[in-house]
N, C-alpha and C positions, 0 to 999 in steps of 0.2 A: 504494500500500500504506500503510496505516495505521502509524504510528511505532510505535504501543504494541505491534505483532507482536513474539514473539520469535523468535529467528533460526533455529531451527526450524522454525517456522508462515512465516519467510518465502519461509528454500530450496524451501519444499516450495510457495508460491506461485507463487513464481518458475520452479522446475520445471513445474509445469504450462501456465504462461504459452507458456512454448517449449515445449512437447510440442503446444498447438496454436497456435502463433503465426500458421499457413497458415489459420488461419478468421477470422483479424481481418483488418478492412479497413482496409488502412493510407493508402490514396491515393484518389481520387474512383472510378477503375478500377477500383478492388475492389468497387464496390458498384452492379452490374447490377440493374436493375430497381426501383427505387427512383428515384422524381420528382423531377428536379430544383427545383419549386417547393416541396419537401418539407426540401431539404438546403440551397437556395439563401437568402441573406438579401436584402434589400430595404428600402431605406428608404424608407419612408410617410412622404411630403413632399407637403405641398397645393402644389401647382399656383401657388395664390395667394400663398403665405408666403415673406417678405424671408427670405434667411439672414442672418445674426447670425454676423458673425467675427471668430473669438477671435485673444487677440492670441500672435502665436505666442513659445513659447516655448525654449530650447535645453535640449537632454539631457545631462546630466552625461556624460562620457566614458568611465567605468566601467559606465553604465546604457547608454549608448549600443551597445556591445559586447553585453549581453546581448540588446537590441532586435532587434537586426539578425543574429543568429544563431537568434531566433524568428521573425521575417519570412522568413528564407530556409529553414527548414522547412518553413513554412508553404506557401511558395510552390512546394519542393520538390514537396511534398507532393498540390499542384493544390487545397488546398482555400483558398485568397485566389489574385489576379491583380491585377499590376498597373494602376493606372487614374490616367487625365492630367486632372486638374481645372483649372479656370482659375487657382482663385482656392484658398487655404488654407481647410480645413474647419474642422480639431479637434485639439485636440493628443492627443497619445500619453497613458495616465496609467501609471506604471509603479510596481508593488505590491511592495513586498520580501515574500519568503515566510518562512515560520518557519525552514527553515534555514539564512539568510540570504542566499539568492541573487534576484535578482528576476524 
C-alpha cells in the first residue's frame, strides 16, 4: 500500500485484501497450472566462463536478523530451496527501506 493513502482508503484496502485473501497465491501450491519454467529462475552461465569470487563479506548483526527471517519465509513459503555449492558465489546486498527497516 502506498504511504500517501489515508487511513480510510486504507481500512477499506485492507478490508478487501481479507474479504479475498483465499484467491491469492501465497505458496508454489497455490498456483496449478502455470509452468514451472515460467515461475522458475535460472542462471544463464556459459559452459565456458571462469567464475569470479567475491570476496566474502560479514553481515552486520542487526541486518543479519532481518536476513534470515526473509530467507525462512521465503523458504517457508517453497518459492527459494536450499542448495550446496562448493565454493562461495555472491554476497547478500541488503537495502534499508524508507521506513527504516531492511
Amino acid at each position: 500500500m502506498g504511504s500517501q493513502l489515508k487511513d480510510p482508503e486504507k481500512e477499506e484496502v485492507n478490508r478487501c485484501l481479507w474479504d479475498y485473501a483465499d484467491i491469492f497465491a501465497w505458496t508454489l501450491p497455490d498456483m496449478p497450472g502455470i509452468r514451472a519454467d515460467i515461475i522458475s529462475h535460472w542462471l544463464n552461465v556459459h559452459l565456458e566462463a571462469r567464475p569470479v569470487r567475491q570476496k566474502k563479506r560479514h553481515i552486520a548483526p542487526e541486518r543479519l536478523r532481518y536476513l534470515e527471517e526473509e530467507v525462512d519465509k521465503l523458504l517457508e513459503a517453497g518459492f527459494i530451496k536450499k542448495v550446496q555449492y562448493p565454493e562461495w558465489l555472491a554476497n547478500v546486498v541488503m537495502v534499508p527501506k524508507a521506513n527504516g527497516k531492511w
